[in-house]
N, CA, C and O atoms as a GROMACS GRO file, in nm:
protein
  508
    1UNK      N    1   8.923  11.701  12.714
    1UNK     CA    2   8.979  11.627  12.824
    1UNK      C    3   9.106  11.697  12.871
    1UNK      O    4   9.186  11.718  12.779
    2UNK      N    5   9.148  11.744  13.008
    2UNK     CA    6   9.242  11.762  13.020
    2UNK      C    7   9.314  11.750  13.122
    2UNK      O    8   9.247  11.788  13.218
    3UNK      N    9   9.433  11.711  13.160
    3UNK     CA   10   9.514  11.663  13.208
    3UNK      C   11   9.603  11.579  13.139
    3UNK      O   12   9.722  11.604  13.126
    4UNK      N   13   9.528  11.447  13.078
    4UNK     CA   14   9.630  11.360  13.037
    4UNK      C   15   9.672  11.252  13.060
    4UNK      O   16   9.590  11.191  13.130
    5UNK      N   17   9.766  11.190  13.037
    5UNK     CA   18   9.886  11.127  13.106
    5UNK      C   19  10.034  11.209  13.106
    5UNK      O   20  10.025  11.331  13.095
    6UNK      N   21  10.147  11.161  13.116
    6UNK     CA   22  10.231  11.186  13.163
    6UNK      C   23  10.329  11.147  13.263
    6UNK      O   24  10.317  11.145  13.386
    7UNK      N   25  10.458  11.109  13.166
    7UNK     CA   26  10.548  11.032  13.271
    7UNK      C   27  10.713  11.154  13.302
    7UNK      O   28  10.793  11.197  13.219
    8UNK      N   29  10.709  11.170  13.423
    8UNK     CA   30  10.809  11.208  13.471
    8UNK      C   31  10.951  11.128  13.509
    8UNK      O   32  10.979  11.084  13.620
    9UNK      N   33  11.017  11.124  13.414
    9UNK     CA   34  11.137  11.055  13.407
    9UNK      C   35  11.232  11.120  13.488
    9UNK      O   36  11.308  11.028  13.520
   10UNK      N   37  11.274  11.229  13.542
   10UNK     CA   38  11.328  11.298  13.638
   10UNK      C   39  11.310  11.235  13.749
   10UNK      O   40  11.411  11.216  13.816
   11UNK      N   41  11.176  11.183  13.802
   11UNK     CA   42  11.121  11.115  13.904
   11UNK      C   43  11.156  10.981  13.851
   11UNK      O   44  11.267  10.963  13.900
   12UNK      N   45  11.125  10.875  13.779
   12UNK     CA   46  11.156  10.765  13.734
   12UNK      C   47  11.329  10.746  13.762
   12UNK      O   48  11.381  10.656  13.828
   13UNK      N   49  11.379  10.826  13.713
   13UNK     CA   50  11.551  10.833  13.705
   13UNK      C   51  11.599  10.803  13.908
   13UNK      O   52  11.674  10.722  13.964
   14UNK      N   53  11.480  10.950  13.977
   14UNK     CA   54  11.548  10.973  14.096
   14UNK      C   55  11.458  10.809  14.190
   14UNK      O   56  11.478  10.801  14.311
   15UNK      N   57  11.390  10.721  14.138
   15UNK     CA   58  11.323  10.614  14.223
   15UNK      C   59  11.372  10.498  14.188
   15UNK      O   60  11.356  10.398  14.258
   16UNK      N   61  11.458  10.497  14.039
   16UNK     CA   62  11.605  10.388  14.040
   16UNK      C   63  11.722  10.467  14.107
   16UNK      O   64  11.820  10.420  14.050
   17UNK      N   65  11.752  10.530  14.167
   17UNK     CA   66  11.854  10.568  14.168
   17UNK      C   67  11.843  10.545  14.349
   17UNK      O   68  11.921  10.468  14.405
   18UNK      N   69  11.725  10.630  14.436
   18UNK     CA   70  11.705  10.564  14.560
   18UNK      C   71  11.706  10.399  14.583
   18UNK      O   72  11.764  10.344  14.676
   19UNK      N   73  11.653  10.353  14.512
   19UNK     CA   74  11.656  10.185  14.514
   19UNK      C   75  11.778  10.124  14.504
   19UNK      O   76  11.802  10.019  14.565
   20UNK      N   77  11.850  10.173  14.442
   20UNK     CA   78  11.949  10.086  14.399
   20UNK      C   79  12.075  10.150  14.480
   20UNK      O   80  12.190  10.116  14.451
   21UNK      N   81  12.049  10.240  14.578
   21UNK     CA   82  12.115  10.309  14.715
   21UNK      C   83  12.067  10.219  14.803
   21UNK      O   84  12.161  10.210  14.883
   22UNK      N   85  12.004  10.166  14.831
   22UNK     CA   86  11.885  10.084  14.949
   22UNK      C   87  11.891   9.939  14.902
   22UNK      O   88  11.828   9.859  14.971
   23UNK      N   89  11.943   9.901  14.819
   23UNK     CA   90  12.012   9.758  14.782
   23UNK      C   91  12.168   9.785  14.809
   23UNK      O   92  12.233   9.700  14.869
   24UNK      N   93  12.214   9.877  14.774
   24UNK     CA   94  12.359   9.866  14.820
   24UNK      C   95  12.367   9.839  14.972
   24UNK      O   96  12.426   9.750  15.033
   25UNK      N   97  12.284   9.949  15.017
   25UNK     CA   98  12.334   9.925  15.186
   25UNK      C   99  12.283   9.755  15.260
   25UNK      O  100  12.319   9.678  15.349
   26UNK      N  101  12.201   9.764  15.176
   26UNK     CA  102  12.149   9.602  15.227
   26UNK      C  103  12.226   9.495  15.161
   26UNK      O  104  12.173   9.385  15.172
   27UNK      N  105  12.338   9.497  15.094
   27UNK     CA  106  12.433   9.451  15.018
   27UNK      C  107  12.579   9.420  15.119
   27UNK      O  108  12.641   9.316  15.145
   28UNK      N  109  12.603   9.608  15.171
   28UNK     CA  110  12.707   9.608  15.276
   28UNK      C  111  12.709   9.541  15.380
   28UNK      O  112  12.805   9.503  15.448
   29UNK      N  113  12.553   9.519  15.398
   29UNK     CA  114  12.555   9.432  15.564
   29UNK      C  115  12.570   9.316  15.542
   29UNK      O  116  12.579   9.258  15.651
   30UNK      N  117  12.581   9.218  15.425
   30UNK     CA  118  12.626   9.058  15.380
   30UNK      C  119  12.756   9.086  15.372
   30UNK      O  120  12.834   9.182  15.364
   31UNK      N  121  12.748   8.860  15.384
   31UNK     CA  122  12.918   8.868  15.416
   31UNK      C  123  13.013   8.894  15.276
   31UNK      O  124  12.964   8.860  15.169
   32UNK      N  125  13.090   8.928  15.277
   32UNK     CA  126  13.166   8.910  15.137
   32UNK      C  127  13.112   8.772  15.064
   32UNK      O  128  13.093   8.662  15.118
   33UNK      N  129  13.090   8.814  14.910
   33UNK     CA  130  13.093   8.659  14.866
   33UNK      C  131  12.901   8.678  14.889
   33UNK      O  132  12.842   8.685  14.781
   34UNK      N  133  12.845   8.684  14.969
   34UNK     CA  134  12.705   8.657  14.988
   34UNK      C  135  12.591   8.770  14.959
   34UNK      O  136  12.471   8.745  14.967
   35UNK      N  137  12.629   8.861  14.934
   35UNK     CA  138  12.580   9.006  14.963
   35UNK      C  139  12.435   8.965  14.942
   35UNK      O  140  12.356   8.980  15.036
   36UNK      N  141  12.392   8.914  14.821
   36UNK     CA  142  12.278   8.894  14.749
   36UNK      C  143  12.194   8.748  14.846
   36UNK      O  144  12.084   8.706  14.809
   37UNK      N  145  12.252   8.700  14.944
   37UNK     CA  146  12.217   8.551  14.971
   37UNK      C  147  12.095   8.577  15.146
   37UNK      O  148  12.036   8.482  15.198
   38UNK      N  149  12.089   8.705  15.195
   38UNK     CA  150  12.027   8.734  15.298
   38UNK      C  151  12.098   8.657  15.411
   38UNK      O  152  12.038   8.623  15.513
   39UNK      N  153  12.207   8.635  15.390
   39UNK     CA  154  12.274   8.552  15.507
   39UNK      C  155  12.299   8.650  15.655
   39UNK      O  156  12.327   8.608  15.767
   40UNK      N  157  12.280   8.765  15.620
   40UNK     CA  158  12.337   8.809  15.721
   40UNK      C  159  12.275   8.793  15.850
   40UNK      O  160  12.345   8.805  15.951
   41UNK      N  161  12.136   8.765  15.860
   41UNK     CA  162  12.044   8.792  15.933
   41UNK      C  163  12.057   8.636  16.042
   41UNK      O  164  12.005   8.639  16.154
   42UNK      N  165  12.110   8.543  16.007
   42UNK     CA  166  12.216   8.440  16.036
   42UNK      C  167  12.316   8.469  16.170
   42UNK      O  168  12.355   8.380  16.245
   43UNK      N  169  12.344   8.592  16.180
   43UNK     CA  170  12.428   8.678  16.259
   43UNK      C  171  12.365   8.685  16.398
   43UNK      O  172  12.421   8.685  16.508
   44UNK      N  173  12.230   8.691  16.368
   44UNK     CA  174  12.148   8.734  16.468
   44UNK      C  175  12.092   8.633  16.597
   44UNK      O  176  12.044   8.665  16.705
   45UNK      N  177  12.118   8.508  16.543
   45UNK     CA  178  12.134   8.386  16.609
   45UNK      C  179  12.187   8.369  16.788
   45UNK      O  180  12.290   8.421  16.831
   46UNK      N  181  12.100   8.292  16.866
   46UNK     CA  182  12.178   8.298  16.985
   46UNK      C  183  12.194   8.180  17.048
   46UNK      O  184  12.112   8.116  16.982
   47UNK      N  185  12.242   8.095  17.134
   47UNK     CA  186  12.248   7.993  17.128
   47UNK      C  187  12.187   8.005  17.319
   47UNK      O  188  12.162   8.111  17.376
   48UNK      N  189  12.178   7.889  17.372
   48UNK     CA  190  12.051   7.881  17.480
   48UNK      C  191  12.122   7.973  17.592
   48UNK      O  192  12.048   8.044  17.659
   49UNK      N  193  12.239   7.975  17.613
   49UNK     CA  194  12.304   8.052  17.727
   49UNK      C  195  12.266   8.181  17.708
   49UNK      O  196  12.242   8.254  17.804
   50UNK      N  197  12.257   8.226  17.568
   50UNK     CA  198  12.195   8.353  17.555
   50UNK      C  199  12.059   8.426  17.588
   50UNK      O  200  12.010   8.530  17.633
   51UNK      N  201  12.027   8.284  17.530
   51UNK     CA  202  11.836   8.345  17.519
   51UNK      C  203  11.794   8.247  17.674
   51UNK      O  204  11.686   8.280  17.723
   52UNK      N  205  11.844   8.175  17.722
   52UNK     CA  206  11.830   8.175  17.857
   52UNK      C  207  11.721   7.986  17.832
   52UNK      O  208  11.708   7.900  17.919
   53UNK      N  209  11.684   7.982  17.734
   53UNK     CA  210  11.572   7.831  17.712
   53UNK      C  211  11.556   7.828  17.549
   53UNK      O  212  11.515   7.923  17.481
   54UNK      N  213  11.598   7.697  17.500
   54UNK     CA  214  11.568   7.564  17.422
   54UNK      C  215  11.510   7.642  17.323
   54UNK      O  216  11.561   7.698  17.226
   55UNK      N  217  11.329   7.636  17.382
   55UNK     CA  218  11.246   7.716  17.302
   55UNK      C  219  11.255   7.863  17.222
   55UNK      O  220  11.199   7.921  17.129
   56UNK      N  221  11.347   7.883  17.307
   56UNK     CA  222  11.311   8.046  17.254
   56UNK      C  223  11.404   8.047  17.153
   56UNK      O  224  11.387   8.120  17.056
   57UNK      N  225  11.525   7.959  17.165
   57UNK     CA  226  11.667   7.958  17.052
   57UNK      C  227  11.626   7.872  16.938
   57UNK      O  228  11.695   7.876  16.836
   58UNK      N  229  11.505   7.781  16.941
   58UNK     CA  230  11.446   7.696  16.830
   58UNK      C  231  11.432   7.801  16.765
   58UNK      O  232  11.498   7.847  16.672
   59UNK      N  233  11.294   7.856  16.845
   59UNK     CA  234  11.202   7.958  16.774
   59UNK      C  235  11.300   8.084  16.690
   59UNK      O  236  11.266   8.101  16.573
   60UNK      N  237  11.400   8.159  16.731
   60UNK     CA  238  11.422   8.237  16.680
   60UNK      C  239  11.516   8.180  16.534
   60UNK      O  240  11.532   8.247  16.432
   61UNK      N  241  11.572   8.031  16.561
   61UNK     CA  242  11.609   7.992  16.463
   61UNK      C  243  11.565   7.968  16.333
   61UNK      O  244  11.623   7.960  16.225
   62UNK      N  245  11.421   7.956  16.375
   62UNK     CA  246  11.312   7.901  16.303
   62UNK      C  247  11.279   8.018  16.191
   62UNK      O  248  11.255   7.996  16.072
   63UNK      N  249  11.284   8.108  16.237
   63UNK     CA  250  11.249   8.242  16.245
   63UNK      C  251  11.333   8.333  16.185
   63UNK      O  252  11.284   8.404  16.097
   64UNK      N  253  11.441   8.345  16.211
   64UNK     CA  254  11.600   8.366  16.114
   64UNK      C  255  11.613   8.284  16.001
   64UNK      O  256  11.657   8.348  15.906
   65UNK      N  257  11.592   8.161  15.975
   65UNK     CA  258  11.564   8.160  15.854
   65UNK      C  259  11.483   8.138  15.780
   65UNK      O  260  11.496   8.071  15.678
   66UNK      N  261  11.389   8.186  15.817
   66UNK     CA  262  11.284   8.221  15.694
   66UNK      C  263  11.287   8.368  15.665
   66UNK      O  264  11.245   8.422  15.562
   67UNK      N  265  11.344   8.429  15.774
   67UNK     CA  266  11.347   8.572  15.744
   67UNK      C  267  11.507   8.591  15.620
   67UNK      O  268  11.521   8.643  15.509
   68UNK      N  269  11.567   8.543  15.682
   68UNK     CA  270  11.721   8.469  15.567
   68UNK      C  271  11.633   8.439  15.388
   68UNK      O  272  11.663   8.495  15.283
   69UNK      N  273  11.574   8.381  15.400
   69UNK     CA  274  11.522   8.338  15.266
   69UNK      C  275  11.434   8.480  15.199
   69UNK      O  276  11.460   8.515  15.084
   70UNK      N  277  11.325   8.560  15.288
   70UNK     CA  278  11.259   8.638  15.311
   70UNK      C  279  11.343   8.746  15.218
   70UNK      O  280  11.299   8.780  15.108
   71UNK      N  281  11.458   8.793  15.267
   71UNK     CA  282  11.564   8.912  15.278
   71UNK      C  283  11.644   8.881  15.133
   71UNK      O  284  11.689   8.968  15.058
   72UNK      N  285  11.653   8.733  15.110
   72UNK     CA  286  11.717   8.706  14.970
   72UNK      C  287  11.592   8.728  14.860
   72UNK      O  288  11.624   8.778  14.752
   73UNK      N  289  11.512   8.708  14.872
   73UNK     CA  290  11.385   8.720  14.802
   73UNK      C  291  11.340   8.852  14.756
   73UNK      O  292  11.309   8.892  14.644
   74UNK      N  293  11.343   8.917  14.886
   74UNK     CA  294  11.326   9.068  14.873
   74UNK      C  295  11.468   9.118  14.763
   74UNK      O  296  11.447   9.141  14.644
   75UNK      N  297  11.558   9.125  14.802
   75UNK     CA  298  11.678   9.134  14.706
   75UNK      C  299  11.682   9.138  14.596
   75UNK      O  300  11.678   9.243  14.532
   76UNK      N  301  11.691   8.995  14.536
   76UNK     CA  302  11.633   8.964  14.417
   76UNK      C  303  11.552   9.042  14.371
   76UNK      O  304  11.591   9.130  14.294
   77UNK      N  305  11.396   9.029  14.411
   77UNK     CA  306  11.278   9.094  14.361
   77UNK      C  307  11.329   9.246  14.370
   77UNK      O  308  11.271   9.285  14.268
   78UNK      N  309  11.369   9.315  14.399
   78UNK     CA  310  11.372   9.428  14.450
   78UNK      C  311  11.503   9.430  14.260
   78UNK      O  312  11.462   9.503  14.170
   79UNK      N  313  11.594   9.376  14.242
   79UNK     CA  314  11.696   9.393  14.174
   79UNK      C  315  11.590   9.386  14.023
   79UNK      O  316  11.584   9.478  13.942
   80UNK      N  317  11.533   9.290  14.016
   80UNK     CA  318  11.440   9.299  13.913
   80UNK      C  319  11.371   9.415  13.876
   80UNK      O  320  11.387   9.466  13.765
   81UNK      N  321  11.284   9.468  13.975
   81UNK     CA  322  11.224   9.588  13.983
   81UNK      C  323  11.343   9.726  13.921
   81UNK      O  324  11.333   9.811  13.832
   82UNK      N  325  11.401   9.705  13.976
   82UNK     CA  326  11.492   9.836  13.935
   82UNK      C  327  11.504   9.817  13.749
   82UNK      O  328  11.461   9.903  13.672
   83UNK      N  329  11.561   9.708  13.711
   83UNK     CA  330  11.553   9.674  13.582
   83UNK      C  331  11.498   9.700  13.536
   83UNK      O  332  11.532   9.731  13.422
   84UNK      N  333  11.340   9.718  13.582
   84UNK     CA  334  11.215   9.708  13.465
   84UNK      C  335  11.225   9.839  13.473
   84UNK      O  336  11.230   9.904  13.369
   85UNK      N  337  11.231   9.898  13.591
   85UNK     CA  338  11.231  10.077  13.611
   85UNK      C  339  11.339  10.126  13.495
   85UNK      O  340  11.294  10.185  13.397
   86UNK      N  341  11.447  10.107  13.502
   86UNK     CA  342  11.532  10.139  13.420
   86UNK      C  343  11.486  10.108  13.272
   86UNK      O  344  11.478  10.207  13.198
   87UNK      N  345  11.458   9.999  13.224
   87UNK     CA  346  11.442   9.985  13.051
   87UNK      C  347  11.280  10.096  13.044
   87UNK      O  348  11.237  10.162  12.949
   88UNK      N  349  11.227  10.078  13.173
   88UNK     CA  350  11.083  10.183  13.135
   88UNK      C  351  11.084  10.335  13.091
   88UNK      O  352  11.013  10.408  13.023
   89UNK      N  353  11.244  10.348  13.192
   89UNK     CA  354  11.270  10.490  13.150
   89UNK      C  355  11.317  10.484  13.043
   89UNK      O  356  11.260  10.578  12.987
   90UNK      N  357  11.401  10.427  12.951
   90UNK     CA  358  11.438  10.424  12.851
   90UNK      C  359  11.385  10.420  12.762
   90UNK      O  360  11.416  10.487  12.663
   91UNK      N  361  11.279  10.334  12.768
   91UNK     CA  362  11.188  10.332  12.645
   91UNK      C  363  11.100  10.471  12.620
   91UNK      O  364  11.073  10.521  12.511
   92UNK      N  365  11.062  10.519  12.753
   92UNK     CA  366  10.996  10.678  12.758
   92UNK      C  367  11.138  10.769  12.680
   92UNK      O  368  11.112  10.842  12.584
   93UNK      N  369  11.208  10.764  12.703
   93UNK     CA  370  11.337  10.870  12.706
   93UNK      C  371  11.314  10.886  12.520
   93UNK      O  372  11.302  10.989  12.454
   94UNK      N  373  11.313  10.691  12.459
   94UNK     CA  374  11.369  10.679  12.317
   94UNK      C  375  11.249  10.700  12.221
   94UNK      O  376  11.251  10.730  12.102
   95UNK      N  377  11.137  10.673  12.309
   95UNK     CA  378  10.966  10.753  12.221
   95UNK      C  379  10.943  10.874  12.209
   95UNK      O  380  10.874  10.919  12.118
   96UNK      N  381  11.028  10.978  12.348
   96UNK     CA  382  10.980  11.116  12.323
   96UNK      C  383  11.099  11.171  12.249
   96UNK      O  384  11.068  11.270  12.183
   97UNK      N  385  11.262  11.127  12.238
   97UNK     CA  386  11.315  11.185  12.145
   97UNK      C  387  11.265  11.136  11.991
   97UNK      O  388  11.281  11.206  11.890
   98UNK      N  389  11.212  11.022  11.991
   98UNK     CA  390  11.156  10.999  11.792
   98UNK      C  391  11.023  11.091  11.794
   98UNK      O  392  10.990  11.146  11.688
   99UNK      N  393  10.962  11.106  11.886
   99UNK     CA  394  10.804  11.228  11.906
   99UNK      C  395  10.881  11.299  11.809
   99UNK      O  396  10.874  11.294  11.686
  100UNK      N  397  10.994  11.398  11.922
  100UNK     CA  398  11.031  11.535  11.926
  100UNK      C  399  11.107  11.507  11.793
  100UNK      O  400  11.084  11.601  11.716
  101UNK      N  401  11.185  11.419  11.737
  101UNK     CA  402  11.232  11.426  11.551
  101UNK      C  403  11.166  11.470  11.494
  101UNK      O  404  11.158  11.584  11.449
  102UNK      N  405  11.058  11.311  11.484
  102UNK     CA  406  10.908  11.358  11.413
  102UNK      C  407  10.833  11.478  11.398
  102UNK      O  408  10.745  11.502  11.316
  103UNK      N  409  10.882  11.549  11.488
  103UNK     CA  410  10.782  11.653  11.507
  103UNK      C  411  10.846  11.779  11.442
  103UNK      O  412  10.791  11.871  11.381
  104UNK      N  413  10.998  11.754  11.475
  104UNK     CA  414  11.078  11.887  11.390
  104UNK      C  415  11.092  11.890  11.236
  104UNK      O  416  11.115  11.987  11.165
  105UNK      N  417  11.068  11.735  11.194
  105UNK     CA  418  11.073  11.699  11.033
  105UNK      C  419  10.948  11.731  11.015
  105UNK      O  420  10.939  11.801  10.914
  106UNK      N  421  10.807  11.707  11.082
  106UNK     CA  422  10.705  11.796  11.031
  106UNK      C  423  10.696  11.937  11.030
  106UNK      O  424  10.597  11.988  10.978
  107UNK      N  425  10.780  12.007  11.079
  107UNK     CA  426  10.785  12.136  11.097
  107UNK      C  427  10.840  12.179  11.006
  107UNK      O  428  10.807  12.296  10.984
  108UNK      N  429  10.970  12.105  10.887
  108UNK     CA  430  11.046  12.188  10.831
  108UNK      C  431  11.003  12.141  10.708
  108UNK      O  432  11.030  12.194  10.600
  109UNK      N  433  10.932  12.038  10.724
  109UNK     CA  434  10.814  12.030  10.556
  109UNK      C  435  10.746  12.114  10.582
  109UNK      O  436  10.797  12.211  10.525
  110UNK      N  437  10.639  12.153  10.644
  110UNK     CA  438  10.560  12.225  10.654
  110UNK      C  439  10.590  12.388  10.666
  110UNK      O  440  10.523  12.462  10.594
  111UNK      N  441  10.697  12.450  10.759
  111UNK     CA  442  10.688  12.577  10.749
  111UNK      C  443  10.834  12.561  10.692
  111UNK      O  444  10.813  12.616  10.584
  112UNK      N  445  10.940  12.534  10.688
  112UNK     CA  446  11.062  12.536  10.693
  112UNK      C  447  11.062  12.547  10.516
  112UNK      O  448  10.971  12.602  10.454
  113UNK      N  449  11.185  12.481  10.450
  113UNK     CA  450  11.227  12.492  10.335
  113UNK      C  451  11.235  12.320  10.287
  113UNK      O  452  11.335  12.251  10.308
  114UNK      N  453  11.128  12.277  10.230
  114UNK     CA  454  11.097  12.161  10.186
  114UNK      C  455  11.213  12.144  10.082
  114UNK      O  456  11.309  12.071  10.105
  115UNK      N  457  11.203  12.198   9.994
  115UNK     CA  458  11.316  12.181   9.869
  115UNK      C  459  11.477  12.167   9.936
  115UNK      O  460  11.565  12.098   9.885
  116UNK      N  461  11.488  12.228  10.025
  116UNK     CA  462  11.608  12.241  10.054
  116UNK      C  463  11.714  12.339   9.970
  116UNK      O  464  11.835  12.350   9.953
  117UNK      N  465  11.602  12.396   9.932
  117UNK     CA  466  11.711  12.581   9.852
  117UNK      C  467  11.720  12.664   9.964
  117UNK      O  468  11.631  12.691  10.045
  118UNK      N  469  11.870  12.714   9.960
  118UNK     CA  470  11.890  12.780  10.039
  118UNK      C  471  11.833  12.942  10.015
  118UNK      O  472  11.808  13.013   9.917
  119UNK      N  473  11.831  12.954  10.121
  119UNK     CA  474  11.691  13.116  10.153
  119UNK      C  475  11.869  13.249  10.169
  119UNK      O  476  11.987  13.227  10.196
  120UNK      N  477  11.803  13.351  10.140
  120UNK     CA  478  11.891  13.455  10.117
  120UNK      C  479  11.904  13.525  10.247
  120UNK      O  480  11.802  13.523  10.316
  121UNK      N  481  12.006  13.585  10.297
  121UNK     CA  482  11.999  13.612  10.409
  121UNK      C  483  11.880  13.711  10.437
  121UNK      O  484  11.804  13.740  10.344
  122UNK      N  485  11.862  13.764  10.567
  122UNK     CA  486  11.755  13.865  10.565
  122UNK      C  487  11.763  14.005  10.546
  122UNK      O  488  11.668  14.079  10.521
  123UNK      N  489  11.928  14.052  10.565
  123UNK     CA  490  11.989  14.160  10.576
  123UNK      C  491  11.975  14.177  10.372
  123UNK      O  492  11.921  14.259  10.297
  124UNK      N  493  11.994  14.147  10.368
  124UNK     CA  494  12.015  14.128  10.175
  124UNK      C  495  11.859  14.151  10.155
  124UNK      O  496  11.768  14.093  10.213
  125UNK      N  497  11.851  14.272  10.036
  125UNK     CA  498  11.729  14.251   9.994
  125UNK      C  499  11.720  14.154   9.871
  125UNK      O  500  11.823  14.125   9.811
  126UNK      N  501  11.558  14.085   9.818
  126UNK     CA  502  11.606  13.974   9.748
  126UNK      C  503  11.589  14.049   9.601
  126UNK      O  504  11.513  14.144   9.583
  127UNK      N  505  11.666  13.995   9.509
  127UNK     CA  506  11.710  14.055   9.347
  127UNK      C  507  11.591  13.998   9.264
  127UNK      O  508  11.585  14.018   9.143
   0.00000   0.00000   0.00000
């Protein structure tokens, strides 16, 4: 079989690291105090002189906040996600350094110096 699996933590590292750039900026546009609450979208609101009729200032009200709830939701969910990304990399990071132990302690039983007597240099012939 070949190919495999295989996880690229370089990539894992750089897709928390975009995310959690792309929550900040969606962070900056809330008010102080709210960042996390999707309030901002609240902003966007017009009242009938604007939108010119009743209906159309219901509707967009209607409409602003669910997108308000929508935008906090996304947030949230989105903050979670990064989390799991993050402990996922970690857990990859803390399996392939015990692999790569494991793997050097089988190496130095096996070819290395099991006893732990020290070997003579190489320049020295041995007596």
């Amino acid at each position: 079989m070949s190919g495999g699996y295989g996880v690229d933590l370089e990539a894992l590292k750089a897709a928390e690291t975009g995310i959690k750039d792309t929550l900040g900026e969606l962070r900056q546009a809330g008010f102080h105090g709210q960042e996390r609450s999707g309030q901002t979208v609240v902003m966007w609101k017009l009242d009938v002189d604007e939108s010119g009729h009743q209906t159309i200032t219901d509707g967009l009200d209607e409409f602003l906040d669910r997108l308000h709830w929508w935008v906090r939701g996304l947030i949230e969910g989105t903050e979670e996600f990064v989390t799991a990304l993050a402990d996922t990399r970690s857990t990859y990071e803390q399996v392939e350094e015990g692999v790569v132990n494991k793997l050097k302690e089988l190496v130095d039983m096996t070819v290395g110096n099991p006893l732990g007597e020290q070997k003579a240099p190489s320049s020295e012939a041995p007596r």
